[in-house]
PDB file with one MODEL, atoms N, CA, C and O in Angstrom:
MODEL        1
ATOM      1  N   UNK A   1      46.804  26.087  42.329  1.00  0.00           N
ATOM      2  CA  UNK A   1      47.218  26.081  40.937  1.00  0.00           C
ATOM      3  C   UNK A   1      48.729  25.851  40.856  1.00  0.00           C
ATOM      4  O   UNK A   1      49.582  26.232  41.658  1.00  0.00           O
ATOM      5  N   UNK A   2      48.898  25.124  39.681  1.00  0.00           N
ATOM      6  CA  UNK A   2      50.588  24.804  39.054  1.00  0.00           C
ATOM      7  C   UNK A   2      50.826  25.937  38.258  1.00  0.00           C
ATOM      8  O   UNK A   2      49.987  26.161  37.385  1.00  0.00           O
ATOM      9  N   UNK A   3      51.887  26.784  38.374  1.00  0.00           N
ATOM     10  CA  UNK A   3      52.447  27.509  37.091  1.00  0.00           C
ATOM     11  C   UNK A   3      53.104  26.990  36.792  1.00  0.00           C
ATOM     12  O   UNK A   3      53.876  26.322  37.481  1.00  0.00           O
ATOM     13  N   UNK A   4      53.052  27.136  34.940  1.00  0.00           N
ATOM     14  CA  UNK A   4      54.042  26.018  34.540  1.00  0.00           C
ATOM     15  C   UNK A   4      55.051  26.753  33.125  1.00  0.00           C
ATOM     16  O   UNK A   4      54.596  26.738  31.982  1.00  0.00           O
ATOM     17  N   UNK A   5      56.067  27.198  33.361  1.00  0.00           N
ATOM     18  CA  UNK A   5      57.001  27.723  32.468  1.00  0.00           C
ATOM     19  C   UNK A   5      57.367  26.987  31.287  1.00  0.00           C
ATOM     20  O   UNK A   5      57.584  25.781  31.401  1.00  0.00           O
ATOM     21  N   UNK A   6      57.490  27.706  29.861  1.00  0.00           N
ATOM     22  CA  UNK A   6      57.763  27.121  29.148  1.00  0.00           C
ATOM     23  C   UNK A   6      59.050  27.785  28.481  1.00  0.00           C
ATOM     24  O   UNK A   6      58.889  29.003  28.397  1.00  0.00           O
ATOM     25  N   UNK A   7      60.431  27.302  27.918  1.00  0.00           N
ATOM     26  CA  UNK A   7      61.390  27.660  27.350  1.00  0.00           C
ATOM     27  C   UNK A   7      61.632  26.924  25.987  1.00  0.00           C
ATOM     28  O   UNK A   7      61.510  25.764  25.594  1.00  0.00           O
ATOM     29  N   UNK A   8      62.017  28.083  25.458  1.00  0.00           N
ATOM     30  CA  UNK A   8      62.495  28.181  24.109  1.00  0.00           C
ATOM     31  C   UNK A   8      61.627  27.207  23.147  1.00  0.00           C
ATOM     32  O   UNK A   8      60.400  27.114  23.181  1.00  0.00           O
ATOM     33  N   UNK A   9      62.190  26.749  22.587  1.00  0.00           N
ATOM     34  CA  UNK A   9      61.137  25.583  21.649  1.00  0.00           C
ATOM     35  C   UNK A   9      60.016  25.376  22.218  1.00  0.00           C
ATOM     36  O   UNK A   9      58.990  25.793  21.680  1.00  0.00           O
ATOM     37  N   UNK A  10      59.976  24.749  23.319  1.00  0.00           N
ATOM     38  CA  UNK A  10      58.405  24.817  23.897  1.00  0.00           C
ATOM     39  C   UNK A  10      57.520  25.751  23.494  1.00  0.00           C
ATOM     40  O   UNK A  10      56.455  25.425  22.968  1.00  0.00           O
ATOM     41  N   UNK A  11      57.888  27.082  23.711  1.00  0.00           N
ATOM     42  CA  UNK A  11      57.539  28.339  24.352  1.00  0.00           C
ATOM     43  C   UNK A  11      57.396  28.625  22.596  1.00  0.00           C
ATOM     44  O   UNK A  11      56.536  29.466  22.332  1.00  0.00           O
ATOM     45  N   UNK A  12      58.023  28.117  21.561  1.00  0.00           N
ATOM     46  CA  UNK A  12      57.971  28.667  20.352  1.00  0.00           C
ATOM     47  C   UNK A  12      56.966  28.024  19.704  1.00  0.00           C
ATOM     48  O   UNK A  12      56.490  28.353  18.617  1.00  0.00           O
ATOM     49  N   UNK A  13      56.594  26.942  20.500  1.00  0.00           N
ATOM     50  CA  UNK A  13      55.834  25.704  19.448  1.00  0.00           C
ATOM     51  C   UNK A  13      54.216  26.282  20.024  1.00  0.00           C
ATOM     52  O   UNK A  13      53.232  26.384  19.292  1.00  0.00           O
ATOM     53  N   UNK A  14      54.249  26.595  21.418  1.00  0.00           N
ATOM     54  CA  UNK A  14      52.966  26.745  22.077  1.00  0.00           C
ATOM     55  C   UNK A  14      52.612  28.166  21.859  1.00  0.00           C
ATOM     56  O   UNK A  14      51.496  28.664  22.012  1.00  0.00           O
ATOM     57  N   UNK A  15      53.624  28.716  21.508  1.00  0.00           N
ATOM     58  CA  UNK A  15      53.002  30.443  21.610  1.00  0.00           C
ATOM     59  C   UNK A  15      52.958  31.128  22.930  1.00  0.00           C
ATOM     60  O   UNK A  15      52.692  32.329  22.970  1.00  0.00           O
ATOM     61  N   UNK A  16      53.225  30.380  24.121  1.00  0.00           N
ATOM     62  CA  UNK A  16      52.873  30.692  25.440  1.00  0.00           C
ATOM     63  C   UNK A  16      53.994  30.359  26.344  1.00  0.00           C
ATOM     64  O   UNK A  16      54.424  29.208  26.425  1.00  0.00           O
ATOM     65  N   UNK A  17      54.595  31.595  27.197  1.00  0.00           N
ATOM     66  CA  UNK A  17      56.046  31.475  28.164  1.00  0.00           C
ATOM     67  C   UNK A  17      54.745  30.954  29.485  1.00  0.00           C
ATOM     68  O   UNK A  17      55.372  30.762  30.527  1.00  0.00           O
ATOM     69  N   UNK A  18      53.855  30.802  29.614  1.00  0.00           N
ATOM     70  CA  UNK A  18      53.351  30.177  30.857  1.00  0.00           C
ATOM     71  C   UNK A  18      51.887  30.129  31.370  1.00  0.00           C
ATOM     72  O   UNK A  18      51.180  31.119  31.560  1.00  0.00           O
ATOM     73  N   UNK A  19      51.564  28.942  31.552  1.00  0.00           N
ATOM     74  CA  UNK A  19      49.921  28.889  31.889  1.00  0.00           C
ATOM     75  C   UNK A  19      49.775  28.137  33.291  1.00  0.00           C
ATOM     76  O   UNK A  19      50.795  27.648  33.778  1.00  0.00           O
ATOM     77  N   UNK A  20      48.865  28.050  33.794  1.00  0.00           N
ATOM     78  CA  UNK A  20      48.526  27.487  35.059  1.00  0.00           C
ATOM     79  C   UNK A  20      47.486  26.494  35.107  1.00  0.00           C
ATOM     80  O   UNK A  20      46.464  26.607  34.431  1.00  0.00           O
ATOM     81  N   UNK A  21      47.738  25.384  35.991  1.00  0.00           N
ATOM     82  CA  UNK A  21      46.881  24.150  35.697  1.00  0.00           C
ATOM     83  C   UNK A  21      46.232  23.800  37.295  1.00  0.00           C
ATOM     84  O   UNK A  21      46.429  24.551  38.250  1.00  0.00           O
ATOM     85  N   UNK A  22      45.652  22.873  37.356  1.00  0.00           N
ATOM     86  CA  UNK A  22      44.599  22.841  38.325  1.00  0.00           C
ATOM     87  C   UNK A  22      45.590  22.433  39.601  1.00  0.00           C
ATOM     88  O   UNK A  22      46.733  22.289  39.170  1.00  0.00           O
ATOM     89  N   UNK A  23      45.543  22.299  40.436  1.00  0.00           N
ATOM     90  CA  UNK A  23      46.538  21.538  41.751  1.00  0.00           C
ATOM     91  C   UNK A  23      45.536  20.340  41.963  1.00  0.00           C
ATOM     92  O   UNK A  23      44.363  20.634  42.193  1.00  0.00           O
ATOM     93  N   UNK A  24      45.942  18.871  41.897  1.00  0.00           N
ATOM     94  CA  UNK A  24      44.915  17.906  42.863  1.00  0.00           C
ATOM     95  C   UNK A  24      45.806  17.021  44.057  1.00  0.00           C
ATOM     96  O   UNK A  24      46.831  16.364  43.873  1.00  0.00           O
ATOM     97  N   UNK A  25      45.391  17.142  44.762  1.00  0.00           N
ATOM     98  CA  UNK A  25      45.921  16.530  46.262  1.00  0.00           C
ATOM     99  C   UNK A  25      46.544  14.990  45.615  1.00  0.00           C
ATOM    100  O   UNK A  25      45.713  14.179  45.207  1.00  0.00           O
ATOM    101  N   UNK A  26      48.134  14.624  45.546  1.00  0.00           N
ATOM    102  CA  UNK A  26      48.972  13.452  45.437  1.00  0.00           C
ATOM    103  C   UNK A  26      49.159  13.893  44.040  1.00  0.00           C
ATOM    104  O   UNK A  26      49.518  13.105  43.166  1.00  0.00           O
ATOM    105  N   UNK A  27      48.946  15.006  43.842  1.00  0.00           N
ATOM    106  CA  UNK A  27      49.734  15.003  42.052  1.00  0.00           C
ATOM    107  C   UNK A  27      51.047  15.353  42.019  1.00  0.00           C
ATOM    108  O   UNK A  27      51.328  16.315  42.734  1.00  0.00           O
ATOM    109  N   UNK A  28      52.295  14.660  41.153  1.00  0.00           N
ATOM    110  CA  UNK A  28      53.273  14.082  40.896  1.00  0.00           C
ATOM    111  C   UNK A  28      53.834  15.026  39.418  1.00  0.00           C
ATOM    112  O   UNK A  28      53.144  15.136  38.405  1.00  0.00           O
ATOM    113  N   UNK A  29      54.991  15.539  39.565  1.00  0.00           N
ATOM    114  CA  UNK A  29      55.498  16.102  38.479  1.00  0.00           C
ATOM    115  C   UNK A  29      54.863  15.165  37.324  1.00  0.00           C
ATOM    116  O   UNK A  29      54.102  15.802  36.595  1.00  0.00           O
ATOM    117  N   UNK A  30      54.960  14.198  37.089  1.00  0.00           N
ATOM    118  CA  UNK A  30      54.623  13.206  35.959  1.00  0.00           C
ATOM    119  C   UNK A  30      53.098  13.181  35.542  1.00  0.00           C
ATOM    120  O   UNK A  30      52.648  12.764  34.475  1.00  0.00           O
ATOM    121  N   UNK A  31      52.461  13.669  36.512  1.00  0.00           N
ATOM    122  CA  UNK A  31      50.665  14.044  36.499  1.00  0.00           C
ATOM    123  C   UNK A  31      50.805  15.118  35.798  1.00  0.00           C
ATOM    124  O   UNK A  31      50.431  14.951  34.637  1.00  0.00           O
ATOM    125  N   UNK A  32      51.252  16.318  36.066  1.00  0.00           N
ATOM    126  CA  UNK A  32      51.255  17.768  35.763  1.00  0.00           C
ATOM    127  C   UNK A  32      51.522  17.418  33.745  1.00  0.00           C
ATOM    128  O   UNK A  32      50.788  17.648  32.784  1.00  0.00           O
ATOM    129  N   UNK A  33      53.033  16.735  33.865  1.00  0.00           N
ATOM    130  CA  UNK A  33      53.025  16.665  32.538  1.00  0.00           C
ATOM    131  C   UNK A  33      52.283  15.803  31.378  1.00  0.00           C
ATOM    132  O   UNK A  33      52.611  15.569  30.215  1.00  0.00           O
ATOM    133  N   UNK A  34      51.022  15.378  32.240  1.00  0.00           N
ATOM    134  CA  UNK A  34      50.423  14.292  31.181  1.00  0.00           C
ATOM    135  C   UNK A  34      49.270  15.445  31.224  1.00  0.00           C
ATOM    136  O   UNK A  34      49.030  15.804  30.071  1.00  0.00           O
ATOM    137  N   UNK A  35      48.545  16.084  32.107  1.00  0.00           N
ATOM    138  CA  UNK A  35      47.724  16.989  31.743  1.00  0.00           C
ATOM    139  C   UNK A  35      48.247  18.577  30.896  1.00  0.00           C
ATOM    140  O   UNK A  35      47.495  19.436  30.433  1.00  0.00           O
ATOM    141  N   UNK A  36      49.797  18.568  30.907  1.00  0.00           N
ATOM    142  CA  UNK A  36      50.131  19.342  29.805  1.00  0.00           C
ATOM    143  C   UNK A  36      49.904  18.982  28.639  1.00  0.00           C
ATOM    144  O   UNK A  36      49.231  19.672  27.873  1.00  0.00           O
ATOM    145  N   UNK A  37      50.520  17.637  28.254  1.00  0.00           N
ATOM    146  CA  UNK A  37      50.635  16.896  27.260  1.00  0.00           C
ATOM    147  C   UNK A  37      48.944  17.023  26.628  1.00  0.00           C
ATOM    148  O   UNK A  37      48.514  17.392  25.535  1.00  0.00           O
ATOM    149  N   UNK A  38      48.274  16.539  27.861  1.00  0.00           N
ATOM    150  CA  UNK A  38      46.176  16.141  26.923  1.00  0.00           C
ATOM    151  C   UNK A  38      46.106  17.982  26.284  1.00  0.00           C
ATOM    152  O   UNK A  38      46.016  18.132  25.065  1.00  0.00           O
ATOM    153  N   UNK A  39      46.155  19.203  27.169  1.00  0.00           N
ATOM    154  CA  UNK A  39      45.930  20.345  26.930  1.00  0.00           C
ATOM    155  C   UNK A  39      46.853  20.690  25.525  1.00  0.00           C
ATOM    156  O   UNK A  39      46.619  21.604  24.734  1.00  0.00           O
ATOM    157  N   UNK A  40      47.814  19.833  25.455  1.00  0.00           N
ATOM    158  CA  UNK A  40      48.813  20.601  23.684  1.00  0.00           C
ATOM    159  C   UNK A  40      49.832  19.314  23.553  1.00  0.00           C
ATOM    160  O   UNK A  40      50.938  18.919  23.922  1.00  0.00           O
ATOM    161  N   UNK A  41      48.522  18.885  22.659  1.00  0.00           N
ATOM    162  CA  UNK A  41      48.961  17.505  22.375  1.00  0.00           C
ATOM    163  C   UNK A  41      50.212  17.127  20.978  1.00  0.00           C
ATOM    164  O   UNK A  41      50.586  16.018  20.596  1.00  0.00           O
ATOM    165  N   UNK A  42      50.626  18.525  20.461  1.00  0.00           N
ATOM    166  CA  UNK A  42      51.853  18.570  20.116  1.00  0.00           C
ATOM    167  C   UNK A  42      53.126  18.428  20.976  1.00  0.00           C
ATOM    168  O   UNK A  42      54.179  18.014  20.490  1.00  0.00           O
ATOM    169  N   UNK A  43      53.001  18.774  22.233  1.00  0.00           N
ATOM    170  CA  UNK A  43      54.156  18.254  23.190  1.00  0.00           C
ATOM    171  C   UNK A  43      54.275  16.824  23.293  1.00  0.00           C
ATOM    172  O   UNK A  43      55.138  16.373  24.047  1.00  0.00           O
ATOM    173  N   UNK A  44      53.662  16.185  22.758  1.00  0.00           N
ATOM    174  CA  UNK A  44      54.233  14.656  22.771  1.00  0.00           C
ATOM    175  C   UNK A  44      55.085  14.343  22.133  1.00  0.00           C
ATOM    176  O   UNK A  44      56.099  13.690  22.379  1.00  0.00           O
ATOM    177  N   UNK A  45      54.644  14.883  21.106  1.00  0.00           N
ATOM    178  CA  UNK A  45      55.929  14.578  19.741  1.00  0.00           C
ATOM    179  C   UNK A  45      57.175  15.043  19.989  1.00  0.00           C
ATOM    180  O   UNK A  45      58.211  14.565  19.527  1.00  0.00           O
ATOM    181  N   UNK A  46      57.031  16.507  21.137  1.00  0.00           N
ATOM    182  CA  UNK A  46      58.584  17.013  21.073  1.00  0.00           C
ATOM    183  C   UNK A  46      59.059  16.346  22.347  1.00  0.00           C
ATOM    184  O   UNK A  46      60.222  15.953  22.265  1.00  0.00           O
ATOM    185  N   UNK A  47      58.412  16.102  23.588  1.00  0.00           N
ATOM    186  CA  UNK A  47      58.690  15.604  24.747  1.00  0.00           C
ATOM    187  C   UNK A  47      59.653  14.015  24.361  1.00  0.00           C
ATOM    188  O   UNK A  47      60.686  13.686  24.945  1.00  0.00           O
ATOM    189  N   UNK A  48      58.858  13.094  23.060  1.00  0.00           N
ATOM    190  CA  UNK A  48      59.008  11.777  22.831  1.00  0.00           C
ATOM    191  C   UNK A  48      59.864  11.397  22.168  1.00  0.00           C
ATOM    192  O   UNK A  48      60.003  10.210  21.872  1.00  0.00           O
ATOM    193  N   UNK A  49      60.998  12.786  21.606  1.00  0.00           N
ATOM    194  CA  UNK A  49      61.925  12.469  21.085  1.00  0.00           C
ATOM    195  C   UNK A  49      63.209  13.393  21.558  1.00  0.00           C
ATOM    196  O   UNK A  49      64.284  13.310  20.964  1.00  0.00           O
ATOM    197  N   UNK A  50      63.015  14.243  22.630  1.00  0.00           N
ATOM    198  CA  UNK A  50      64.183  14.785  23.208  1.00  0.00           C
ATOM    199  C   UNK A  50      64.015  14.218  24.845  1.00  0.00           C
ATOM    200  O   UNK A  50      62.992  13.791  25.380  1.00  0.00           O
ATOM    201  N   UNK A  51      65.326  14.368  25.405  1.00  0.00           N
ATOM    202  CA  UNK A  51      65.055  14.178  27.300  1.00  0.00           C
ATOM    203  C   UNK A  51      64.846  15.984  27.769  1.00  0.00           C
ATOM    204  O   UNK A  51      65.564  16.954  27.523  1.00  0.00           O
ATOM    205  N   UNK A  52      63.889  15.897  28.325  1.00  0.00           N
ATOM    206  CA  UNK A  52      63.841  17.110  28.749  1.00  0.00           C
ATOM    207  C   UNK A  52      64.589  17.573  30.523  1.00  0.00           C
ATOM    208  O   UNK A  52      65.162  16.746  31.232  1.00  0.00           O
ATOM    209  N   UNK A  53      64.430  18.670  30.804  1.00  0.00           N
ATOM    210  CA  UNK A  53      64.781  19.021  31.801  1.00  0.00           C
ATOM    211  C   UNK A  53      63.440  19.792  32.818  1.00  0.00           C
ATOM    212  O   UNK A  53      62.882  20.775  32.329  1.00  0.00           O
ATOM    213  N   UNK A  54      63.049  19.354  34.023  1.00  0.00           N
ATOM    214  CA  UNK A  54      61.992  19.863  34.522  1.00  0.00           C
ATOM    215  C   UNK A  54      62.704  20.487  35.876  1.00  0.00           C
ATOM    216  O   UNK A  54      63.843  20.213  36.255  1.00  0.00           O
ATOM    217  N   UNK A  55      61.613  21.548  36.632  1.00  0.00           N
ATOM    218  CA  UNK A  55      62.504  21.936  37.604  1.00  0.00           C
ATOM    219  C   UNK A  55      61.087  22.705  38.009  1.00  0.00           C
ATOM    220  O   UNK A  55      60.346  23.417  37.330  1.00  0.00           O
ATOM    221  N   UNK A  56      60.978  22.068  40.038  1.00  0.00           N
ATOM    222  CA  UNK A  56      59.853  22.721  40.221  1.00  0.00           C
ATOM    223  C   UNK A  56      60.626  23.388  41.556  1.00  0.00           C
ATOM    224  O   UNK A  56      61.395  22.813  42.326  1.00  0.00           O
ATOM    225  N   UNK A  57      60.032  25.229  41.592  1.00  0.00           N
ATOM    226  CA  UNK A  57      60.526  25.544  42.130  1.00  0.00           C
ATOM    227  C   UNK A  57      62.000  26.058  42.016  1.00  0.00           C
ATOM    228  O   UNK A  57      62.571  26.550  42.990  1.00  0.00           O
ATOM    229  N   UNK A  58      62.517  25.944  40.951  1.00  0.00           N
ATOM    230  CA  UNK A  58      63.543  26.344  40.215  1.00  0.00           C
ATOM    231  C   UNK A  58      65.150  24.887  40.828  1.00  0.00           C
ATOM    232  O   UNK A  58      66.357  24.996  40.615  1.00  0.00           O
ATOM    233  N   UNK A  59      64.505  23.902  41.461  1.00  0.00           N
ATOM    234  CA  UNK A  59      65.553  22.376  41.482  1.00  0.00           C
ATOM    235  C   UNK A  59      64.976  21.319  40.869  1.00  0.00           C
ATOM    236  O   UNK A  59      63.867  20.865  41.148  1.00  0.00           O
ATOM    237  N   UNK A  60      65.736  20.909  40.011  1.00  0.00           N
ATOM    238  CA  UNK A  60      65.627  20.125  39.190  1.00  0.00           C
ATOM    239  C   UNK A  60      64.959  18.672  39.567  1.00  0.00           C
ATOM    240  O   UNK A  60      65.521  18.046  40.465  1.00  0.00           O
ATOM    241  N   UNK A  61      63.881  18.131  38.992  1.00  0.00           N
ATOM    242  CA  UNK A  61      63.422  17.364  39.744  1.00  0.00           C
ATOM    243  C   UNK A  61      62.996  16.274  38.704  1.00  0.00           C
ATOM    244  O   UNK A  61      63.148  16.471  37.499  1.00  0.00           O
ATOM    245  N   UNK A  62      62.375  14.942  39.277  1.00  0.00           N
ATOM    246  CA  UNK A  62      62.024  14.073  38.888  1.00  0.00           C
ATOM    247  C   UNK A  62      60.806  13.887  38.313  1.00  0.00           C
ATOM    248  O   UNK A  62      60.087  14.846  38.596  1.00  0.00           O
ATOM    249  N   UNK A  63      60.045  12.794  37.387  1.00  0.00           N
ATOM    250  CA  UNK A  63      58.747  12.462  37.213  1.00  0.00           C
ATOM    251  C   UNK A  63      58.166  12.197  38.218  1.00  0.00           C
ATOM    252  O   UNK A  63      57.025  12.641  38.347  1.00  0.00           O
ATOM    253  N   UNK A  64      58.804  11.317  39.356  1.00  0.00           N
ATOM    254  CA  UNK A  64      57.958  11.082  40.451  1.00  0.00           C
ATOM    255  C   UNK A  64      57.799  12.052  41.604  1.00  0.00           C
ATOM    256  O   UNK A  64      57.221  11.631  42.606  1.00  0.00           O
ATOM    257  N   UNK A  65      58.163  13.079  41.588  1.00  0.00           N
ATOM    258  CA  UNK A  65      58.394  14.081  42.758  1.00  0.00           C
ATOM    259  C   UNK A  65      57.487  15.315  42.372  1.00  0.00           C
ATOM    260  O   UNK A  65      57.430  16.127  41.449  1.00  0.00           O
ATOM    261  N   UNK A  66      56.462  14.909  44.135  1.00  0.00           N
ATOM    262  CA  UNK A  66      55.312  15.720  44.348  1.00  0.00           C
ATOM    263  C   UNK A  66      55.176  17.011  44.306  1.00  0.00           C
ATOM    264  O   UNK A  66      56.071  17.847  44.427  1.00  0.00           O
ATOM    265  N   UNK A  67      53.844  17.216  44.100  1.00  0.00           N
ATOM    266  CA  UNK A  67      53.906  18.806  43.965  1.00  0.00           C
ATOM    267  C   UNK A  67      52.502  19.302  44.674  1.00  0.00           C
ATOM    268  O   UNK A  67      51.392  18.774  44.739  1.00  0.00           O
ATOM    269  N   UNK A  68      53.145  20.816  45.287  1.00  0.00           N
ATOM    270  CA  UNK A  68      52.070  21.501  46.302  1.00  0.00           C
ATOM    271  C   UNK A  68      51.506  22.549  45.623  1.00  0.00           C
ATOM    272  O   UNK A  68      52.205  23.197  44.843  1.00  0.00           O
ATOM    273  N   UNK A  69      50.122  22.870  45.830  1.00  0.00           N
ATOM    274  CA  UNK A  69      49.971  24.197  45.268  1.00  0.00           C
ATOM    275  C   UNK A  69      50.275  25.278  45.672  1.00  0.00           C
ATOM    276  O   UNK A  69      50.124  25.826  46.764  1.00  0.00           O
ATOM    277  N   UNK A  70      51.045  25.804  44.066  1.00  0.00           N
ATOM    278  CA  UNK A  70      51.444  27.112  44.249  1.00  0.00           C
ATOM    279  C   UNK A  70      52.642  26.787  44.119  1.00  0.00           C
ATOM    280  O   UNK A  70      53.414  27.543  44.708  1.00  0.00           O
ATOM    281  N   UNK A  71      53.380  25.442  43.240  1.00  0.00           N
ATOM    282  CA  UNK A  71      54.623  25.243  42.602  1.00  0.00           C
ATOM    283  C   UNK A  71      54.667  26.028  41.568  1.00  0.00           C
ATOM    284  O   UNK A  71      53.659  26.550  41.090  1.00  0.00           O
ATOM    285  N   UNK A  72      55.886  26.193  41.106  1.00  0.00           N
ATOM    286  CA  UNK A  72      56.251  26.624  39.685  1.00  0.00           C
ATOM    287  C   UNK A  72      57.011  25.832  39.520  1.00  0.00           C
ATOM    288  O   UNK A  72      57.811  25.441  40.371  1.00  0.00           O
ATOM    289  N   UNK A  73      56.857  25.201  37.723  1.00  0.00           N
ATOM    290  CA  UNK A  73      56.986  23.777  37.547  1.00  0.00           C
ATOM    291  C   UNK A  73      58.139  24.368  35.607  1.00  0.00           C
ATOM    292  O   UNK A  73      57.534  24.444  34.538  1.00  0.00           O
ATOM    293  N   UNK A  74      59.123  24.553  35.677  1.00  0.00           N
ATOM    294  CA  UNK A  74      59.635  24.467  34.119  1.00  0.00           C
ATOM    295  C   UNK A  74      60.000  23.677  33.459  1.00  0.00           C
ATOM    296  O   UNK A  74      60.486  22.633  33.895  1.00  0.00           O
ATOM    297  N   UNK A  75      59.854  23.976  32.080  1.00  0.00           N
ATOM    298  CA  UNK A  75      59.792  22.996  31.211  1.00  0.00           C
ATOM    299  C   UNK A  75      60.982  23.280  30.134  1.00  0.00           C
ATOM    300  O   UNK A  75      60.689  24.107  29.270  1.00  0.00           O
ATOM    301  N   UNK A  76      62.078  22.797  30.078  1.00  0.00           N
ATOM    302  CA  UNK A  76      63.321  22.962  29.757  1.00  0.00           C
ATOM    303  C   UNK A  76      63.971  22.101  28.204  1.00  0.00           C
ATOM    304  O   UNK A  76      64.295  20.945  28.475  1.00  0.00           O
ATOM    305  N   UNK A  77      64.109  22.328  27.291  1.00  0.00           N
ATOM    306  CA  UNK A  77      64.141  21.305  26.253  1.00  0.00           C
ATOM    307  C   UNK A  77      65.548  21.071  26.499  1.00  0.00           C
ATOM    308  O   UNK A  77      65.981  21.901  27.298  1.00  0.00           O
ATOM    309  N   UNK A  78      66.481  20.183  26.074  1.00  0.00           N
ATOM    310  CA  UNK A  78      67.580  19.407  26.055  1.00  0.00           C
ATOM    311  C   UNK A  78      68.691  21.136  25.612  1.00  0.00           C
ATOM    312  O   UNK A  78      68.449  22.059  24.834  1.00  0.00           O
ATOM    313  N   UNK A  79      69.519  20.952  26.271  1.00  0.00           N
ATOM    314  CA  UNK A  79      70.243  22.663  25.759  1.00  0.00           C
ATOM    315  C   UNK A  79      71.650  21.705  24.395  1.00  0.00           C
ATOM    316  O   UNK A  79      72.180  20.596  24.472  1.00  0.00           O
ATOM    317  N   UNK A  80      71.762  22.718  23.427  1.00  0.00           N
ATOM    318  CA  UNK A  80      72.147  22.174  22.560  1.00  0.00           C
ATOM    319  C   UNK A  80      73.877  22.594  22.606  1.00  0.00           C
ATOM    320  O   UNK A  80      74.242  22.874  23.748  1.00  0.00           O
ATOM    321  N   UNK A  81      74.797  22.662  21.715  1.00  0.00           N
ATOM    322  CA  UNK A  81      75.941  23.116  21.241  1.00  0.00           C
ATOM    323  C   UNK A  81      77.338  23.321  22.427  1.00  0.00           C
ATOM    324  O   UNK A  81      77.139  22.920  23.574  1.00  0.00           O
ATOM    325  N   UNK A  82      78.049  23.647  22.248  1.00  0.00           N
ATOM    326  CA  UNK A  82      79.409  24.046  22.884  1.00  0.00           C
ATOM    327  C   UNK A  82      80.131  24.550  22.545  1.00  0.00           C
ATOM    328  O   UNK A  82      79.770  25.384  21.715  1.00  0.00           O
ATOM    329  N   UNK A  83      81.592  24.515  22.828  1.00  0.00           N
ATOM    330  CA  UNK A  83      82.830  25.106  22.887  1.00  0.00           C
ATOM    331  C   UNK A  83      83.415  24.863  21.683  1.00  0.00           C
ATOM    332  O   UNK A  83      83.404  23.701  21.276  1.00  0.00           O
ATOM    333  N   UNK A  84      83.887  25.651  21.077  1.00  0.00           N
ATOM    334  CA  UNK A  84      84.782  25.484  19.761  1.00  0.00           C
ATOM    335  C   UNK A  84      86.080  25.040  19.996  1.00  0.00           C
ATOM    336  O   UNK A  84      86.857  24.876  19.054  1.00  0.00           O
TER     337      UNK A  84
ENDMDL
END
């Protein structure tokens, strides 16, 4: 299994800081998030208009970069504001 963290907006839109998804042998950060996406198919809309930040294992990683079971996979929305 993938655990898969969700922050802030995510986490506000889904109702849920984290669920777990199936592991299949050659699945690809970019797999994980299209079977997030079919399971809460409101994450498209927010995924399709911000860049997000993913991080498996807590280093920041790519769409194309594999995953073993028993990753933990987060899901990070764009961080907003700054310094006055």
């Amino acid at each position: 299994m993938i655990n898969v963290l969700y922050f802030a907006s995510i986490k506000e839109k889904l109702g849920l800081e984290s669920e777990a998804f199936p592991y299949r042998p050659g699945m690809t950060l970019g797999d994980l998030l299209a079977d997030v996406a079919e399971k809460h198919p409101g994450m498209k809309a927010l995924t399709a208009s911000k860049k997000f930040l993913y991080a498996v294992n807590q280093e920041v990683s790519a769409t194309l970069s594999p995953l073993a079971d028993g990753d933990e996979v987060a899901i990070l929305p764009p961080l907003s504001g700054g310094h006055d």
